[in-house]
N, C-alpha and C positions, 0 to 999 in steps of 0.2 A: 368323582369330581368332573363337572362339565369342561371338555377342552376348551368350548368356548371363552368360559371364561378364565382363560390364558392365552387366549388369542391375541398380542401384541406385536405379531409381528413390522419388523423395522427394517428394509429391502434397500442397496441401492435403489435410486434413478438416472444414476447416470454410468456407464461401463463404459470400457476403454476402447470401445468401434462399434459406430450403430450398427454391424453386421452381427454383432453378437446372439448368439442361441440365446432362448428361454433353458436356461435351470431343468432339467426333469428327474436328475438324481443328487441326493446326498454328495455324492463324489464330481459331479456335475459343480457344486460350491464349492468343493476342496478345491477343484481346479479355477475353478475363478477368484477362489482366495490367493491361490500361490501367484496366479497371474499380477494381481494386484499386488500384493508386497514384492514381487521384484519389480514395478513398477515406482510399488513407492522409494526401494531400495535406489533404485536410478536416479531419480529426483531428488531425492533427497542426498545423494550423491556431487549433484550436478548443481547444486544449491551449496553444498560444503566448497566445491570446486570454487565458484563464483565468490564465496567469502573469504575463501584465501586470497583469492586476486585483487578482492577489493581493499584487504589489510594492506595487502604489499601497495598500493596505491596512494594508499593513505600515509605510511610511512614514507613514499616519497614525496607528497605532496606538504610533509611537517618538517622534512629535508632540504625542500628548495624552500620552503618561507623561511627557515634558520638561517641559511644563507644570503636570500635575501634581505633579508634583517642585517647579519653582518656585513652585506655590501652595503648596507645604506651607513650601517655604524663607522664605515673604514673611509666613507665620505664624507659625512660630517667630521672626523678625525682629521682627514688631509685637506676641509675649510678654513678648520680651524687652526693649521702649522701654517697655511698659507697667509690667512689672517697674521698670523702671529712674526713673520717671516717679512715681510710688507712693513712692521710695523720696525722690525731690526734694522730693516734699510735704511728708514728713514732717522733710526737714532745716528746711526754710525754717519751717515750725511750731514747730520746736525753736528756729530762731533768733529769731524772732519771740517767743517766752516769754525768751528769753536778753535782747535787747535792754529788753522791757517789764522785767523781773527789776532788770535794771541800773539802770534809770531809779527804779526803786521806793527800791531800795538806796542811791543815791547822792538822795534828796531827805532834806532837812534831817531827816526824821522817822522817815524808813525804813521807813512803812507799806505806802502805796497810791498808786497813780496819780495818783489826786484828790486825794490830798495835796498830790501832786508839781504838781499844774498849780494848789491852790489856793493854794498857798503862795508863790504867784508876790509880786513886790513892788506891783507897781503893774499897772495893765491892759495894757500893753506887754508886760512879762514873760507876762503870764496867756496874750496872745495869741501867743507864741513859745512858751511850755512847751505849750500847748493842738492848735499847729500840729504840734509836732514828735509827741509822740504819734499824732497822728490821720495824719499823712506816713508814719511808720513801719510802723502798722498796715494800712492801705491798700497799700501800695507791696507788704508782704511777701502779703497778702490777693492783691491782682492775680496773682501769680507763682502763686498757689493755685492763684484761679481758672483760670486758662493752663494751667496741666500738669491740671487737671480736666477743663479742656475738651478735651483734647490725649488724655485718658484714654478718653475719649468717641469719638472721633476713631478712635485705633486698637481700640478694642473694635468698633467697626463696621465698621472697614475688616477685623477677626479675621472677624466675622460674613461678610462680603462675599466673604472668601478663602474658609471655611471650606464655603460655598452652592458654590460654582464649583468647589471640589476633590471634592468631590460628583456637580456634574454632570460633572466629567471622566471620575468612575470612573465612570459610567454608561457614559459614550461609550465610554469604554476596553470595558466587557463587551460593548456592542452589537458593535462594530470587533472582537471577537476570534470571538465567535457566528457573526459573517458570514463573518470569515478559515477558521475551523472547517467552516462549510457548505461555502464554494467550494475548498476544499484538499478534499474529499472529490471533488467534481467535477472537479476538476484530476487527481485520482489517479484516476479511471474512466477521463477522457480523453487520459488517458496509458497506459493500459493498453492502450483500445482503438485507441490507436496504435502501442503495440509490437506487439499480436495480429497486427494488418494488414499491418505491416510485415514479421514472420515469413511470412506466408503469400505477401506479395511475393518474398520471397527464394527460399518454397518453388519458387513456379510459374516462377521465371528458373530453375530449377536444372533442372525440369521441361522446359523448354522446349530450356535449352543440351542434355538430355539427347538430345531427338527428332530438335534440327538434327546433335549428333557421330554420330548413327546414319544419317542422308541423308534424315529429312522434310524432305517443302515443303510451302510454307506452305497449300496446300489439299487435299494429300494425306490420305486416311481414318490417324491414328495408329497404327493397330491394324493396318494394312497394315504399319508399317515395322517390327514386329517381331510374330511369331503369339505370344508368351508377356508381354505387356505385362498390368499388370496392370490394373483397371478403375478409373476414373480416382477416386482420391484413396485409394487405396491401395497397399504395396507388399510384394515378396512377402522370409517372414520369412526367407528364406536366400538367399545368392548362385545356388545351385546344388541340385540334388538328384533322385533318381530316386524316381514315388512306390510303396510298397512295399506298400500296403492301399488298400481299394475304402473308401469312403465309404458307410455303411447294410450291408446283406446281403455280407462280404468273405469266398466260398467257404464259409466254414464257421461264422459267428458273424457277432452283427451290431456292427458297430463304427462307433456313429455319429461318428470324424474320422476323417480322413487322415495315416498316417502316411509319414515324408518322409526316405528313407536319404540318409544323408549323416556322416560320416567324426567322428567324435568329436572333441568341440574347434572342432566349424566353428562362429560366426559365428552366432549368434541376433538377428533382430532386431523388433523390433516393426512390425507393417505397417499403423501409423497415428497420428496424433495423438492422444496421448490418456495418462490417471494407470492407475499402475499399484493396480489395488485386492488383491493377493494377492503374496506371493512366501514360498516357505518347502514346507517337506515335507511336504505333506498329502498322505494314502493312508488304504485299509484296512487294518486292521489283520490279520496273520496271523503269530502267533508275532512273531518278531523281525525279521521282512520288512515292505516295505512294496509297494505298489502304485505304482508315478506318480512316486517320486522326487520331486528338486525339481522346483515346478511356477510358474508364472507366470500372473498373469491380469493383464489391462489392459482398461479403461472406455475407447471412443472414441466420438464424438457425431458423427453424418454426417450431413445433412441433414433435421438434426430426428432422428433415430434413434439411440438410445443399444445400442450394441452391447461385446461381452467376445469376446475372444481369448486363447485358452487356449493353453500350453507345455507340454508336460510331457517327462519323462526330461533333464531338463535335468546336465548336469555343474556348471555354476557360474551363478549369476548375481550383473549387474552394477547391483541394482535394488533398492529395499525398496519400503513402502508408505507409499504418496505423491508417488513418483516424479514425475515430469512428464517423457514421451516424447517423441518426433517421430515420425514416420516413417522407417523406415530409420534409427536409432540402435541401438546396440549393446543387447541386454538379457542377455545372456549366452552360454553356450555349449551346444552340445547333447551328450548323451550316450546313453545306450541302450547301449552297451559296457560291458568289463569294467570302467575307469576308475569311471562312473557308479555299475555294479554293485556295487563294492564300497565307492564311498563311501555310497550311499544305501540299500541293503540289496534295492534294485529288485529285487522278484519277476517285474514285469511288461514284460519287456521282450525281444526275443531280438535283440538286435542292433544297434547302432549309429544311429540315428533320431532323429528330432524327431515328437512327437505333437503334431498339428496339429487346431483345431476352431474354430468360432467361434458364438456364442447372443447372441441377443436381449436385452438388459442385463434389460428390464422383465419376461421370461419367465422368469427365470435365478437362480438360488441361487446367490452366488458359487460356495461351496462342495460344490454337490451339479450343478453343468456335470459330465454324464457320457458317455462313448463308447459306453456299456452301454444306455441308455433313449433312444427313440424322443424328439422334440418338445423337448430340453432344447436342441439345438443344431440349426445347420443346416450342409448342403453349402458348401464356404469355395471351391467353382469357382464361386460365383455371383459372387465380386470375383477370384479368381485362378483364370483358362482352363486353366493347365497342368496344376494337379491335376483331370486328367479322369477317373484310375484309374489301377490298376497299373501300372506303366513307365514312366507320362507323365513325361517330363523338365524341367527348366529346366536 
């Protein structure tokens, strides 16, 4: 059975310091795996840490709105006694003019008070009519003063609630500002513990890949298959024979490699990384185009922002914004009459995938061309097998 066709390899793109080695052994990926999951172990550590903070947060932040709430509850409460307090005053002052009233009415002369106490008979009377006025007015007077002082009372205790419901809604913004801050940090380090943990998954996948082919663990990688790609990259088709030289090809210079393979195969992206292009761009000639559909993808490698171009594509699986892997599906390839006739393809004679890859920083999305020198470079410098014509995978 042809290795090649088990060739799927699925590599990080990104490792934890551009200063990182290339891989050359078996045990070279055990050691970048363990690096990795105590990295992801950290992270994800640091991420628990952060969710604990954030609960304890949040329970004080559901703490002072309870309180708050019941300071506001304990002020409408002492409105409404105050209300209610206000309204006592003024019965017992009505009753107090009711009873003085009566007293006036029912004295022999139906004037005035001083009537009523001078018209006593003898000095006993004087000092019982004298008493009882002055009993009455006092007794209802007291009740006054009491719900006054009582008024006094709860206007202060309003004032003392209303200070404190204050300082709660302070605490409350402070408690939500901090919740706001650390929920941004909880969301980094959650991310940069799912990142980590993709790239843990990649290098098992990597590694299950080199032990089903017969590396050991200090064997050279590169020994256990001559067409492997260079480490954190993978090549964009299962299979293919390549059909153009890269630079000067016989007759015209065609700065990429074109990669025959059967229309409908199997495109795929040969790295981590956003797709920044997807859609028909060509020159224009009459009613034809150049390039068909075409693909580009941004990947980041150790410190270096690089683009990989598709072109003659039959369908793709991808718009802009994508988010790739390695070895995920991005379409299919065309270069046949299929392609030809759905895309108007001028440029094509034959069944292929047009293969190329440029420097992101050097690079016009749009103007990555096969035509000019310097826009792009040789794509055997991460994938051996495109060495020229015939070369196989």
């Amino acid at each position: 059975m042809k290795k090649s066709k088990y060739l799927w390899i699925i590599i990080l793109s990104f490792f934890l310091a551009s200063s990182e080695t290339y891989a050359t052994t078996l045990q070279d990926l055990y050691n970048d795996l363990s690096a990795l999951e105590k990295s992801y172990n950290s992270a994800k550590s640091k991420a628990n840490m952060t969710q604990a903070e954030l609960n304890n947060l949040k329970a004080s932040i559901a703490s002072t709105e309870a309180e708050i709430k019941k300071a506001q509850e304990d002020i409408n409460q002492a409105e409404k006694n105050i209300e209610l307090s206000e309204k006592e005053i003024e019965k017992k002052k009505e009753e107090t003019n009711q009873m003085l009233l009566y007293l006036q009415l029912t004295n022999s002369k139906g004037n005035s008070m001083l009537e009523y106490i001078f018209e006593a008979e003898d000095y006993t009377d004087f000092i019982y009519r004298y008493a009882v006025v002055t009993q009455m007015s006092d007794y209802n007077q007291g009740l006054v003063d009491e719900l006054n002082n009582l008024i006094t009372e709860l206007n202060n205790q309003k004032q003392e609630l209303s200070t404190k419901k204050e300082q709660l809604s302070v605490k409350k913004s402070e408690l939500q500002e901090k919740y706001a801050i650390i929920q941004v940090r909880y969301q980094s380090e959650t991310d940069e513990s799912l990142d980590v943990s993709e790239q843990v998954a990649a290098k098992k996948k990597l590694i299950n890949y080199y032990e089903s082919i017969g590396c050991k663990r200090n064997s050279d990688i590169n020994s256990c298959t001559g067409v492997a790609a260079v480490d954190g990259w993978t090549y964009p088709l299962d299979s293919f024979r390549q059909t153009s030289n890269y630079g000067w090809d016989e007759d015209r210079y065609h700065y990429a490699v074109d990669l025959g393979t059967p229309e409908g195969s199997v495109v795929k992206a040969v790295g981590n990384g956003t797709v920044i292009y997807s859609g028909v761009y060509w020159k224009q000639t009459g009613v034809k185009s150049c390039g068909g559909l075409v693909i580009q993808i941004r990947h980041t490698y150790n410190g270096v922002d690089y683009i990989s171009l598709y072109m003659h594509l039959l369908s793709s699986n991808v718009s802009v914004g994508t988010k790739v892997t390695a070895g995920s599906k991005i379409g299919t390839s065309g270069g046949g009459p299929q392609e030809i006739a759905k895309w108007k393809d001028a440029c094509t004679g034959g069944p292929h995938l047009h293969f190329t890859m440029a420097y992101a920083g050097d690079s016009d999305i749009y103007n990555i061309s096969s035509s000019y020198p310097g826009t792009t470079f040789n794509p055997v410098k991460f994938f051996p097998a495109m060495r020229g014509i015939n070369s196989k995978l």
